[in-house]
PDB file with SEQRES, HELIX, SHEET and CRYST1 records, atoms N, CA, C and O in Angstrom:
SEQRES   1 A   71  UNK UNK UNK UNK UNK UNK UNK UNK UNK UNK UNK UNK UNK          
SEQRES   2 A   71  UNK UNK UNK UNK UNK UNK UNK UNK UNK UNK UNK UNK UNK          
SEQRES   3 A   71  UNK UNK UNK UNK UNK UNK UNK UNK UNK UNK UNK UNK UNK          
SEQRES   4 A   71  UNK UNK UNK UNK UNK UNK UNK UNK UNK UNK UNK UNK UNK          
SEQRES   5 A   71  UNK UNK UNK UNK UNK UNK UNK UNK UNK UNK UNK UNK UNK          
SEQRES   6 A   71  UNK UNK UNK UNK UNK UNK                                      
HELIX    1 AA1 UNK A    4  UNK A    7  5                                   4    
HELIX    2 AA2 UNK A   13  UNK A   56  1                                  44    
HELIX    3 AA3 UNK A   58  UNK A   70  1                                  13    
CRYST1    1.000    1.000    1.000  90.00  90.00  90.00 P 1           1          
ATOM      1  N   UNK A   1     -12.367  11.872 -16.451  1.00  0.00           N  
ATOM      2  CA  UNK A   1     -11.741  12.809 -15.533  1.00  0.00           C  
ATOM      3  C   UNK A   1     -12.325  14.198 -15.781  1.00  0.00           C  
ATOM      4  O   UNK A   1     -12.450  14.670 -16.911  1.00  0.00           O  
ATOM      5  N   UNK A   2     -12.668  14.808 -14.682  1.00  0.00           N  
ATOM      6  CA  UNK A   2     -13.220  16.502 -15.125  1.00  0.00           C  
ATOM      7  C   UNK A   2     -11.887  16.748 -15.137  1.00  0.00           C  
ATOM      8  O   UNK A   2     -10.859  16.347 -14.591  1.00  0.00           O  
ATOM      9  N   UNK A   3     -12.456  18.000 -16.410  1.00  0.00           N  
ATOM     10  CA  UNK A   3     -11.535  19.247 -16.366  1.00  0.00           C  
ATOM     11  C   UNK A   3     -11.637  20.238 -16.119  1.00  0.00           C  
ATOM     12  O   UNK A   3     -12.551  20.775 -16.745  1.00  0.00           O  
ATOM     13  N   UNK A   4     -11.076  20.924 -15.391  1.00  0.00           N  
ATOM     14  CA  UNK A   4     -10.981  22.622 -14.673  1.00  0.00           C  
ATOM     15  C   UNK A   4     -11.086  23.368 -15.493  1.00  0.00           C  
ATOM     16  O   UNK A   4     -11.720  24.381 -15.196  1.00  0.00           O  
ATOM     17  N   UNK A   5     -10.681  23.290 -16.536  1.00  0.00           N  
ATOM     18  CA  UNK A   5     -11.121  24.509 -17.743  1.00  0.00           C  
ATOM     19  C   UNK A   5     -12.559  24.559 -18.171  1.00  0.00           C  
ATOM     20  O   UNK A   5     -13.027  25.615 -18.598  1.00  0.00           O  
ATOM     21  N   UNK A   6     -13.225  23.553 -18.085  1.00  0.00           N  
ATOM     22  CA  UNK A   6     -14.163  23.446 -18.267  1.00  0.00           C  
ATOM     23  C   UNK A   6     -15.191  24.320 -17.520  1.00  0.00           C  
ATOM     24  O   UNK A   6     -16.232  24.723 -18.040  1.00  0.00           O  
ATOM     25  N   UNK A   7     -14.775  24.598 -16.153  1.00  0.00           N  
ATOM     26  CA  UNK A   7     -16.031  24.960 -15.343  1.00  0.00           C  
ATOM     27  C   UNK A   7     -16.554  26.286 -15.179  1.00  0.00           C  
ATOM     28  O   UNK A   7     -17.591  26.628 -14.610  1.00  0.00           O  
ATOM     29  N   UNK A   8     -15.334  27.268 -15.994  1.00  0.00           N  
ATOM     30  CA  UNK A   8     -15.897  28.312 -16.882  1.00  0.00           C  
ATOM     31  C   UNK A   8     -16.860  27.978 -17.571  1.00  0.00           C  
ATOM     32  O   UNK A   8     -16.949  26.866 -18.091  1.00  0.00           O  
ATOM     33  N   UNK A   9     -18.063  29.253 -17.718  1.00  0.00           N  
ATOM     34  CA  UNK A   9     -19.449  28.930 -18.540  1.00  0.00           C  
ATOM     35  C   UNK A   9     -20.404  27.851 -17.796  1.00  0.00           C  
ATOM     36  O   UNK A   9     -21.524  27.654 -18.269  1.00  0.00           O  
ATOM     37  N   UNK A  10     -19.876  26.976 -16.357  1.00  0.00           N  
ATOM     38  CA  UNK A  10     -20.962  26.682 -16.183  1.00  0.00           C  
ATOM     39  C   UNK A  10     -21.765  27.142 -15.925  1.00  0.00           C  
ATOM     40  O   UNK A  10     -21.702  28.367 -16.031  1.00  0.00           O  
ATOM     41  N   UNK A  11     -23.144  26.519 -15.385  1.00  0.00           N  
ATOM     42  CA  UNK A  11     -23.784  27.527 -14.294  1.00  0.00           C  
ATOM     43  C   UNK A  11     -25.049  26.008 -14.030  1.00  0.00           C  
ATOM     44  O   UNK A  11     -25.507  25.168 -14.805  1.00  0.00           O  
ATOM     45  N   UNK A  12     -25.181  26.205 -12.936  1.00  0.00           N  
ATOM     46  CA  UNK A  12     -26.877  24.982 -12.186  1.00  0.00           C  
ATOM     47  C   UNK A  12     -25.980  23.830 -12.012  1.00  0.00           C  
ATOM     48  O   UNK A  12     -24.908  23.436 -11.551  1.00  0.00           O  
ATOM     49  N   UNK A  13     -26.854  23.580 -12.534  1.00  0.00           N  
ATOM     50  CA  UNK A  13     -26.065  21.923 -12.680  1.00  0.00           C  
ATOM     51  C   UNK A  13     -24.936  21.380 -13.557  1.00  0.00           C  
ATOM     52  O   UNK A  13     -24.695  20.179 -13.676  1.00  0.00           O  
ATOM     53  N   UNK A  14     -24.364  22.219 -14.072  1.00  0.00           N  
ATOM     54  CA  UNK A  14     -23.180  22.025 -14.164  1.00  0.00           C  
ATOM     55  C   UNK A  14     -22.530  21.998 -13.305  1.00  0.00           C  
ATOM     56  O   UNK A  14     -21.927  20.997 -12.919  1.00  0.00           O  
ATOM     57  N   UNK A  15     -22.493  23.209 -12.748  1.00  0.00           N  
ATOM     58  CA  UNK A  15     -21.541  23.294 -11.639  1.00  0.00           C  
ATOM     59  C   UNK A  15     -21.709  22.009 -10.873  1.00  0.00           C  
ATOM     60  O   UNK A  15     -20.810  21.194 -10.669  1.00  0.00           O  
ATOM     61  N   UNK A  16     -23.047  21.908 -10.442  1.00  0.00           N  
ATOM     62  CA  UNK A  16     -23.042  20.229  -9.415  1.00  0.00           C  
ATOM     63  C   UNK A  16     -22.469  19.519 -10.281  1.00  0.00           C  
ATOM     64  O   UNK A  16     -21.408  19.028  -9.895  1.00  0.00           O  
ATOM     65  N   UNK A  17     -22.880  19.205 -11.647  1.00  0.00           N  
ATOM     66  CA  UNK A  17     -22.347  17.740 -12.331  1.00  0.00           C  
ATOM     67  C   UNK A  17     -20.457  17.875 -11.988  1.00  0.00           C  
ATOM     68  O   UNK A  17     -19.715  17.079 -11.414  1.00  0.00           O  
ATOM     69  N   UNK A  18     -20.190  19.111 -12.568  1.00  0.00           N  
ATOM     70  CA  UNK A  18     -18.855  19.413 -12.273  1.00  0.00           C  
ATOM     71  C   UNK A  18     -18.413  18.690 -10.954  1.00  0.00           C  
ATOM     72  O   UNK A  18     -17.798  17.624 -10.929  1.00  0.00           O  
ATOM     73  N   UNK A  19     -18.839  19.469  -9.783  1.00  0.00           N  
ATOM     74  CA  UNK A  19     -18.685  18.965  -7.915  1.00  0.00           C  
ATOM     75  C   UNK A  19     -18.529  17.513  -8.084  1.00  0.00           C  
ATOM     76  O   UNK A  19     -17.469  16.956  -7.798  1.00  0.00           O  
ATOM     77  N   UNK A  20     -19.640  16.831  -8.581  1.00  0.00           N  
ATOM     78  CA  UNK A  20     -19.774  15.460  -8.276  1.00  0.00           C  
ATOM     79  C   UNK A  20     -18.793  14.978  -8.791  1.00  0.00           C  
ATOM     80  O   UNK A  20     -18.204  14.099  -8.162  1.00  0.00           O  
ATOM     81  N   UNK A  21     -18.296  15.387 -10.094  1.00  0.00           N  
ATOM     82  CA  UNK A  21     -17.468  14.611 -10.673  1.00  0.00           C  
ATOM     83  C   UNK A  21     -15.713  14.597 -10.037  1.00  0.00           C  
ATOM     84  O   UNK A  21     -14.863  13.706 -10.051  1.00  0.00           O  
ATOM     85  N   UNK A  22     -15.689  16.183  -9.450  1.00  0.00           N  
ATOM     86  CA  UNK A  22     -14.562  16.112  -8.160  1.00  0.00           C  
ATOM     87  C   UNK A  22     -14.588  15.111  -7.398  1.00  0.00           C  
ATOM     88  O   UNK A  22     -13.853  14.124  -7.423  1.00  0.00           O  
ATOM     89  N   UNK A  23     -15.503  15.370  -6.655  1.00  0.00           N  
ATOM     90  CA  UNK A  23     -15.833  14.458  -5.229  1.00  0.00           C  
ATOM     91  C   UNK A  23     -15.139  12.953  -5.310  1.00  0.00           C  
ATOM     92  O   UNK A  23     -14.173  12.472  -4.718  1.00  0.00           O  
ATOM     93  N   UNK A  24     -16.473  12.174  -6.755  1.00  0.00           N  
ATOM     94  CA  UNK A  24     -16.089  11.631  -7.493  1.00  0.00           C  
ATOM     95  C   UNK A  24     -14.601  10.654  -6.939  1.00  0.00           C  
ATOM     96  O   UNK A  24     -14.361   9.866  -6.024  1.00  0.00           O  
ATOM     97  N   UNK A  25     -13.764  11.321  -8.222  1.00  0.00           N  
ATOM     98  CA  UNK A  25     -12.409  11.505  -8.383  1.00  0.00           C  
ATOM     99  C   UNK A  25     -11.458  11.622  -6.888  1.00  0.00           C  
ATOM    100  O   UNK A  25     -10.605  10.819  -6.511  1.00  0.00           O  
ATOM    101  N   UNK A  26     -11.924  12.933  -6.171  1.00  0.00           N  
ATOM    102  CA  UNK A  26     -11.566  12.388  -4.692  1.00  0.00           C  
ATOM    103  C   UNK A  26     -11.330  10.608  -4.336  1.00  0.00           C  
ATOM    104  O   UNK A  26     -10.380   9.870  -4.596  1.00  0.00           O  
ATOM    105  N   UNK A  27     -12.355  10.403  -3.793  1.00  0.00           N  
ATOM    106  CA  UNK A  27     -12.868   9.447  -3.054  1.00  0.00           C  
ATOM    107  C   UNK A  27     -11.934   8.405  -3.971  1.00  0.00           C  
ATOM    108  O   UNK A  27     -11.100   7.803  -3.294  1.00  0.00           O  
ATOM    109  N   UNK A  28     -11.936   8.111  -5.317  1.00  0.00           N  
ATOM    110  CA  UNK A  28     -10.885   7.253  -6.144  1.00  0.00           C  
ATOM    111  C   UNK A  28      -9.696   7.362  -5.887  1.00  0.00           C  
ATOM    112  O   UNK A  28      -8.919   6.413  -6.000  1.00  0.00           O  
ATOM    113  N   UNK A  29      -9.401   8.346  -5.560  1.00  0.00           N  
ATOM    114  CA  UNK A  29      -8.034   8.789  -5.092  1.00  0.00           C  
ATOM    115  C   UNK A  29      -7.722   8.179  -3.825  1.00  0.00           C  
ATOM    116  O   UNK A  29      -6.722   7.511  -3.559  1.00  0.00           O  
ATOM    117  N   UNK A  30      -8.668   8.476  -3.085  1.00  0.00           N  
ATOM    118  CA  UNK A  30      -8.147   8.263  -1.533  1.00  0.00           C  
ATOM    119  C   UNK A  30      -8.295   6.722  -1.442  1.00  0.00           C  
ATOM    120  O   UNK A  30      -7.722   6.053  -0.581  1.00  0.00           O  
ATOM    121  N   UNK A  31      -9.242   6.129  -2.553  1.00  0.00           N  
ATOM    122  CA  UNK A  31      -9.665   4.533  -2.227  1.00  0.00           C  
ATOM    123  C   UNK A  31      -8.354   3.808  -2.588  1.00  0.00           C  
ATOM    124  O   UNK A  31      -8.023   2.769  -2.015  1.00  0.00           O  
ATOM    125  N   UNK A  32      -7.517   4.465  -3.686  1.00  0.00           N  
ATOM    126  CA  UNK A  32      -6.184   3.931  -3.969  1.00  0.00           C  
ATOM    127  C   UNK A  32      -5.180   3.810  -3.151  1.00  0.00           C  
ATOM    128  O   UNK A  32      -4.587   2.778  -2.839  1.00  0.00           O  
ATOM    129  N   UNK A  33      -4.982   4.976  -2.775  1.00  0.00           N  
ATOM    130  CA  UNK A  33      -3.982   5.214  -1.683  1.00  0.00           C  
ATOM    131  C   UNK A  33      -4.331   4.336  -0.609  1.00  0.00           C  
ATOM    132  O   UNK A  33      -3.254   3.903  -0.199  1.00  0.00           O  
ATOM    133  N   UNK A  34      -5.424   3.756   0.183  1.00  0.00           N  
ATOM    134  CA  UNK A  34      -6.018   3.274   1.207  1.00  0.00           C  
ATOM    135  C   UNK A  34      -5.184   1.810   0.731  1.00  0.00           C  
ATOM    136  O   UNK A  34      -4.364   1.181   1.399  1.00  0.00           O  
ATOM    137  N   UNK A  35      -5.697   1.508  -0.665  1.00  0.00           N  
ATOM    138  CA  UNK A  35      -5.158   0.417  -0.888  1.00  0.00           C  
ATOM    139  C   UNK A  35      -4.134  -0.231  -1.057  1.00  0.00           C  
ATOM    140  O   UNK A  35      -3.903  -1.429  -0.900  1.00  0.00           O  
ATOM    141  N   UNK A  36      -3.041   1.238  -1.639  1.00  0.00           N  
ATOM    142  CA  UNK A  36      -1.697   1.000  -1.792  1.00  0.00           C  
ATOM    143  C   UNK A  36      -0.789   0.798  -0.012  1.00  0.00           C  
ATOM    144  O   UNK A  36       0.240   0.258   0.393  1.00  0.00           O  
ATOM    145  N   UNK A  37      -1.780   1.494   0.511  1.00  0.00           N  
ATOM    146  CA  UNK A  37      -1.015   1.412   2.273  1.00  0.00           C  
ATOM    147  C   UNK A  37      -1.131   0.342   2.747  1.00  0.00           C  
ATOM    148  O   UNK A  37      -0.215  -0.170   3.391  1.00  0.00           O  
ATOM    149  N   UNK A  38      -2.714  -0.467   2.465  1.00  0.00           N  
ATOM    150  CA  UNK A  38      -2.779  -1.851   2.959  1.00  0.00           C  
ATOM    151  C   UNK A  38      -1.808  -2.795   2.458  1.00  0.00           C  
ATOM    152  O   UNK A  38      -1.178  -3.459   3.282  1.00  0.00           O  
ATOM    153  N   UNK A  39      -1.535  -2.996   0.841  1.00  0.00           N  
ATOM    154  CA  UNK A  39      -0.460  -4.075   0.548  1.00  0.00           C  
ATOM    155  C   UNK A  39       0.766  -4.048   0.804  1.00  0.00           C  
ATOM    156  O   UNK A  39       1.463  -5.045   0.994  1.00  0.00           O  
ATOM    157  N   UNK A  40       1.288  -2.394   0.840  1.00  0.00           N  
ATOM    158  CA  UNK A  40       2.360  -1.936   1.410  1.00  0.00           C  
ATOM    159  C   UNK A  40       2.762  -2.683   2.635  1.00  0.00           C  
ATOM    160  O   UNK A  40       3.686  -3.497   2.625  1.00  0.00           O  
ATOM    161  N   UNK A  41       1.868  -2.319   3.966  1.00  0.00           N  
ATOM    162  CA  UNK A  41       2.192  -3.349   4.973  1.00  0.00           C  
ATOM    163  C   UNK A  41       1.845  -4.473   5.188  1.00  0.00           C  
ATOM    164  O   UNK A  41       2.151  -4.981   6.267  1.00  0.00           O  
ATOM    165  N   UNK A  42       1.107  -5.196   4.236  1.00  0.00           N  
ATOM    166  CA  UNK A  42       1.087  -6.655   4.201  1.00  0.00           C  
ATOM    167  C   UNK A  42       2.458  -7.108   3.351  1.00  0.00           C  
ATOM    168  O   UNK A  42       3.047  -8.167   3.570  1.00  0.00           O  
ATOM    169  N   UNK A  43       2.867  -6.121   2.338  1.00  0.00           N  
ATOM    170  CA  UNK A  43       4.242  -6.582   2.320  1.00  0.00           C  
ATOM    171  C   UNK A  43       5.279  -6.685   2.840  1.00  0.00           C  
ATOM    172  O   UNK A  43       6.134  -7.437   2.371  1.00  0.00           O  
ATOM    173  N   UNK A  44       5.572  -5.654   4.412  1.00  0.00           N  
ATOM    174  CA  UNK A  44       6.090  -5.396   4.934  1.00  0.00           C  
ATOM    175  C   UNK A  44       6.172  -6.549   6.183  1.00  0.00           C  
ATOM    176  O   UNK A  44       7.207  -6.964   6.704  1.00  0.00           O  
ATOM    177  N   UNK A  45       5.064  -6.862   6.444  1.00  0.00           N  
ATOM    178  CA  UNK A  45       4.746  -8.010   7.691  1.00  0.00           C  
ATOM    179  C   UNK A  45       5.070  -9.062   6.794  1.00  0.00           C  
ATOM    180  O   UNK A  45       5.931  -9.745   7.348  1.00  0.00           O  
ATOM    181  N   UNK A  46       4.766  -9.567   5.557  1.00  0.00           N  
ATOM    182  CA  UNK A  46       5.353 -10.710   5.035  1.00  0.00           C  
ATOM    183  C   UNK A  46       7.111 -10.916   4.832  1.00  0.00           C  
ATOM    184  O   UNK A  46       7.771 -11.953   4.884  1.00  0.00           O  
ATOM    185  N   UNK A  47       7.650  -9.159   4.529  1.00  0.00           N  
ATOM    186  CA  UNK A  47       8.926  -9.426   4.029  1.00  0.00           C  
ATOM    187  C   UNK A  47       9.912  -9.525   5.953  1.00  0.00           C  
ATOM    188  O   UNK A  47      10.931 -10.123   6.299  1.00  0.00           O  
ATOM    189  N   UNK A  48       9.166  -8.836   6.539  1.00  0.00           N  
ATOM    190  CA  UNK A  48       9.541  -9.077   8.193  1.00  0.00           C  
ATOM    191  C   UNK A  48       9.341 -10.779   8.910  1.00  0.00           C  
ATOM    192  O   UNK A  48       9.733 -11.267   9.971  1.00  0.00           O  
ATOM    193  N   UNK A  49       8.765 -11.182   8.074  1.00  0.00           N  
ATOM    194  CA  UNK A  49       8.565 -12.731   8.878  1.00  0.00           C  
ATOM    195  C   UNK A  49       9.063 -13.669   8.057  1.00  0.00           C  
ATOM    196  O   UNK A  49       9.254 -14.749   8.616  1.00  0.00           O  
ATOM    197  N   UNK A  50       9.420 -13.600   6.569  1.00  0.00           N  
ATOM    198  CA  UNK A  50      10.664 -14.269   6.133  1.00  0.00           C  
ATOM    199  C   UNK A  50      12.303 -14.036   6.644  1.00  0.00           C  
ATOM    200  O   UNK A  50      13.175 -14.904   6.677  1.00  0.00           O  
ATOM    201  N   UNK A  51      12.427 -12.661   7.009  1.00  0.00           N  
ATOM    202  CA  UNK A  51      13.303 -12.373   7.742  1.00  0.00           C  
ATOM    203  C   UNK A  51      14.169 -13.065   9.093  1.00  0.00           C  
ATOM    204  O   UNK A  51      15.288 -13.441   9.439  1.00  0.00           O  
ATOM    205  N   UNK A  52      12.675 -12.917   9.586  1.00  0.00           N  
ATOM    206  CA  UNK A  52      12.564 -14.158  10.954  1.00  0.00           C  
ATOM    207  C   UNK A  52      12.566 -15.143  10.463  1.00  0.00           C  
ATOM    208  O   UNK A  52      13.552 -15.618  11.026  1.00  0.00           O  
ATOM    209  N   UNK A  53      12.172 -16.027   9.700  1.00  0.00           N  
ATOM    210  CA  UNK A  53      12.175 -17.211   9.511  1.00  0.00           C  
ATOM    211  C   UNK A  53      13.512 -17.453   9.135  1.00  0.00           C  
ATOM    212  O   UNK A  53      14.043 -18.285   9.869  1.00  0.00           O  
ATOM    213  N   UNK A  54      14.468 -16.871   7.960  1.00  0.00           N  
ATOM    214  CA  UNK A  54      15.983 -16.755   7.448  1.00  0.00           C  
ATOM    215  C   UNK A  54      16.491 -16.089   9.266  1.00  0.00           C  
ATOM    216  O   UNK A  54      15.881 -15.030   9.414  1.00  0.00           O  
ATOM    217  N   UNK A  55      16.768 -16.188   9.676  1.00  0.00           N  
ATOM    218  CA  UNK A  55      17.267 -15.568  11.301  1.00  0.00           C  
ATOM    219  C   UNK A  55      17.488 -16.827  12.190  1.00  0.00           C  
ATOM    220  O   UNK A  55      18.524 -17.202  12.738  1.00  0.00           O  
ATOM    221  N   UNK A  56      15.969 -17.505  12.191  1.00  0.00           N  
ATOM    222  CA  UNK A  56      16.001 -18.218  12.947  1.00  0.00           C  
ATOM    223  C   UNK A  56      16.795 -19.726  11.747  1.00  0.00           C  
ATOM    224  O   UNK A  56      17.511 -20.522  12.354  1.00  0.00           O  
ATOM    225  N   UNK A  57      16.635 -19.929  10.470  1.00  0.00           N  
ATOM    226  CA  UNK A  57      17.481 -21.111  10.260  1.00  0.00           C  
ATOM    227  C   UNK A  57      19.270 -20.883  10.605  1.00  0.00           C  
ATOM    228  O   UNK A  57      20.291 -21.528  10.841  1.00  0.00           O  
ATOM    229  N   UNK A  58      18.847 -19.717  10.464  1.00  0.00           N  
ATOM    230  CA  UNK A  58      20.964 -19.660  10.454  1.00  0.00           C  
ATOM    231  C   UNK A  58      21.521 -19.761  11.757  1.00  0.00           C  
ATOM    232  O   UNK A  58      22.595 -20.303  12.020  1.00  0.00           O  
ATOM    233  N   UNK A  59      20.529 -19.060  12.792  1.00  0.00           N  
ATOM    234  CA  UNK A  59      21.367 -19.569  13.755  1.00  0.00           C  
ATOM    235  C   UNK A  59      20.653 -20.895  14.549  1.00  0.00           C  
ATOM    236  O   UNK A  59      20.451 -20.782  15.758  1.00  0.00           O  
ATOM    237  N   UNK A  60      20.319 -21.999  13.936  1.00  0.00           N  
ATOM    238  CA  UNK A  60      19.760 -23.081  14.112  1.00  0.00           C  
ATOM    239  C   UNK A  60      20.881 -23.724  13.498  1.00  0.00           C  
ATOM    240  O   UNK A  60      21.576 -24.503  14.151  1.00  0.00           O  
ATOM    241  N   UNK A  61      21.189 -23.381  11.916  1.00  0.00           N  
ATOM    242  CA  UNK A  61      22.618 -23.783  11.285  1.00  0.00           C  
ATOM    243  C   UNK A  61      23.752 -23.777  12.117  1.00  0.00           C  
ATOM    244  O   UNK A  61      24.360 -24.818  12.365  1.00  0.00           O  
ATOM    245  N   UNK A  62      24.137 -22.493  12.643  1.00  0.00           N  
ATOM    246  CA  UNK A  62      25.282 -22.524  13.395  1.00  0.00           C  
ATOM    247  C   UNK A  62      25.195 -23.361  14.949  1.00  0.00           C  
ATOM    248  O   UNK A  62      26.168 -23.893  15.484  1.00  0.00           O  
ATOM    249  N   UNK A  63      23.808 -23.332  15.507  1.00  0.00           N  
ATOM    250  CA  UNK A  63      23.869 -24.420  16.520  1.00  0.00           C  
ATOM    251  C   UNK A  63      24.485 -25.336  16.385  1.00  0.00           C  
ATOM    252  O   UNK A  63      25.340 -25.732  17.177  1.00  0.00           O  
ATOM    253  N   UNK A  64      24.109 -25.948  15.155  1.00  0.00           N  
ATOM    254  CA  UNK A  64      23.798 -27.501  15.085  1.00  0.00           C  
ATOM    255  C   UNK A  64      25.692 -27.556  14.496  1.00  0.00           C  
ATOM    256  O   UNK A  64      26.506 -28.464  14.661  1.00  0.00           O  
ATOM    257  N   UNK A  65      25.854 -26.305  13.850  1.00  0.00           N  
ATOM    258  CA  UNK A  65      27.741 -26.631  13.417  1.00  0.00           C  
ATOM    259  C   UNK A  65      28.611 -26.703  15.038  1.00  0.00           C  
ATOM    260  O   UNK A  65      29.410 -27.536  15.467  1.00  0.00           O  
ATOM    261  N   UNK A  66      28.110 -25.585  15.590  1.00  0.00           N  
ATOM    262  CA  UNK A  66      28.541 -25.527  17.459  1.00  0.00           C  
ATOM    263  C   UNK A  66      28.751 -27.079  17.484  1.00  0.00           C  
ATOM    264  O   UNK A  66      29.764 -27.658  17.094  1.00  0.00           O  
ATOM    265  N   UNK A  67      27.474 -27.735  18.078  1.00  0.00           N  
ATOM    266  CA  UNK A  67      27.078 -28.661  18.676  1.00  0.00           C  
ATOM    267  C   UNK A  67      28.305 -29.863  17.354  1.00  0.00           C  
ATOM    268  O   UNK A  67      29.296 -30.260  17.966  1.00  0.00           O  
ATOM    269  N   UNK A  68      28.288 -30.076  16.702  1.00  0.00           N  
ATOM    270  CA  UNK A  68      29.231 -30.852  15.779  1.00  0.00           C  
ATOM    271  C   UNK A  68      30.515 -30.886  16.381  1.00  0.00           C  
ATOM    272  O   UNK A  68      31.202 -31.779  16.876  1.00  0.00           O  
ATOM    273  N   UNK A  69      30.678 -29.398  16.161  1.00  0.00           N  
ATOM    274  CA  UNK A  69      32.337 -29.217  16.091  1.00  0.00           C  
ATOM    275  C   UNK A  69      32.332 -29.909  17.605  1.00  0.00           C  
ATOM    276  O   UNK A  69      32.949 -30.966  17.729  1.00  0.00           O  
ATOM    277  N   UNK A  70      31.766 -29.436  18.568  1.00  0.00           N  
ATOM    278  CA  UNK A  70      31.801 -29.621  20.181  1.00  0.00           C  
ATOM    279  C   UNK A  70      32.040 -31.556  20.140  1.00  0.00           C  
ATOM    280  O   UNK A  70      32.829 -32.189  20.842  1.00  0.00           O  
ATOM    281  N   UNK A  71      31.252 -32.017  19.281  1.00  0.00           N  
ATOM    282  CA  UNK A  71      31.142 -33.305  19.683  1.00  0.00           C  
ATOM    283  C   UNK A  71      32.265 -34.377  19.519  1.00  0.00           C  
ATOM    284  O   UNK A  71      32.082 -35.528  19.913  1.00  0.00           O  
TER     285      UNK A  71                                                      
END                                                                             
């Protein structure tokens, strides 16, 4: 990880090595987050279609109790 204290006393290529090593660090950052959003809503579409699936047995359950009691 750079450190900001550090970039006192640079000078040339430090300073770039410094930049790069931001940039760097950026881009890791944002690649995480990218990633944490994707599983996020793949968890979200998975925990939404067990939902539906528990929705649709219960009132398939209560049909089929309807249809009993009715008979």
């Amino acid at each position: 990880m750079c450190e900001f204290s550090n970039i006192c006393g640079l000078t040339g290529d430090g300073v770039l090595s410094f930049m790069h090593c931001l940039i760097v660090e950026a881009e890791e950052r944002r690649t995480n987050l990218r990633l944490r959003e994707e599983q996020d809503a793949a968890y979200r579409a998975a925990l939404e279609a067990d939902q539906a699936r528990e929705r649709q047995r219960e009132e398939e359950g209560e049909r089929l109790e309807r249809e009993a009691a009715e008979a």
